[in-house]
C-alpha positions in Angstrom: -76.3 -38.2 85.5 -78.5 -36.2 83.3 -76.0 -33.0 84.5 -73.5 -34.5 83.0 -75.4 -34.7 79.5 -76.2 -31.4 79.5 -72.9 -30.2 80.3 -71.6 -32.8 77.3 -74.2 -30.8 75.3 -73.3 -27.6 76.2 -69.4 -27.7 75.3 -70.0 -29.7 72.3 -72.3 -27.0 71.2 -69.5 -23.9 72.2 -66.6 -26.2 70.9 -65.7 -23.9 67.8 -65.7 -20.8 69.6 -61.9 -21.0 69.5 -62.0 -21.1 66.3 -63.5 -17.8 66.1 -61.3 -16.2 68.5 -58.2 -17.4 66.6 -59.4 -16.2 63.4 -60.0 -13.1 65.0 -56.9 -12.7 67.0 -54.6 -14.1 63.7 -55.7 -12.6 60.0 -53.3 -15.4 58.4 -55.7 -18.5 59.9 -56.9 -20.5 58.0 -60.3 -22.6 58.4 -60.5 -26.2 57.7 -63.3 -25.8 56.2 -63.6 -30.0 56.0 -63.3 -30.0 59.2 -66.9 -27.6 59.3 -68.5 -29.9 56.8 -67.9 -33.1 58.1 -69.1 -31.3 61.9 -72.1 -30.0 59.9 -72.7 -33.1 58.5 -72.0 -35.0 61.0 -74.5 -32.9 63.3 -77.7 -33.0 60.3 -77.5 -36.8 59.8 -77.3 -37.4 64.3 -80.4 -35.3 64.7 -82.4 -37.0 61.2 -81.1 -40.7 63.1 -83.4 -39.3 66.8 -86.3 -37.7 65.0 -89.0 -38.9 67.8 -87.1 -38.4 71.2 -87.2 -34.2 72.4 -84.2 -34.3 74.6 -81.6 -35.7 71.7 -83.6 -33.8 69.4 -83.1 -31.0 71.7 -79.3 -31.1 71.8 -78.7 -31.8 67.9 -80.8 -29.1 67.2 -78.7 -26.6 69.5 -75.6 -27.9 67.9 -76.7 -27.1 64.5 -77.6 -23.8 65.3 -74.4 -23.0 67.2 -72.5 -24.7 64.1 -74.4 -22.1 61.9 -73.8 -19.2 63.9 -69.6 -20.3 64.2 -69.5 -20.5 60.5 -71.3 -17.7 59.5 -69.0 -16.2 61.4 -65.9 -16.9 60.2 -66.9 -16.8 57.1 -67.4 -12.9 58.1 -63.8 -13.0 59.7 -62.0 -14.9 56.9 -63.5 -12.1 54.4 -62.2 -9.2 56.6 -58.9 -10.6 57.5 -58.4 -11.8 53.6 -59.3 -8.1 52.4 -57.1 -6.3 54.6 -54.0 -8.7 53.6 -54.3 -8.1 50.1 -55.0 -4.1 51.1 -51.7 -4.3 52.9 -50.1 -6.2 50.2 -51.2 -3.7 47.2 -49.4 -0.7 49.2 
């Protein structure tokens, strides 16, 4: 059973990387960003709740960092992909 947890942590932790790999693979995606927040959000006030038991603590805190790392991200992708349409549209 505990397997099972970890494996629910794991995917819920990897769940926006196909948001990155669209952004990548389309210039013209767009990210919900209210969609990040209320994740982000979501995530800060579920690990503030468990404060006191490691393994939850565990987990939130992995999907924070994982959150932090897919939005930096696109963040970086939406810049690159926004600069090269507007390139492409100037010429």
């Amino acid at each position: 059973m505990e397997f099972i947890g970890y494996l629910g942590n794991i995917l819920l932790a990897l769940c926006g990387i196909p948001l990155v790999l669209e952004a990548i693979r389309n210039p013209q995606y767009k990210i919900n960003k209210m969609f990040l927040g209320m994740w982000f959000l979501g995530e800060i006030l579920m690990l503030a709740y468990i404060i006191g038991d490691p393994a939850l603590m565990l987990k939130y805190i992995t999907n924070v960092l994982c959150l932090t790392v897919i939005s930096i991200l696109l963040v970086i992708i939406w810049r690159r992909n926004h600069a090269k349409l507007c390139k492409e549209t100037r010429t």
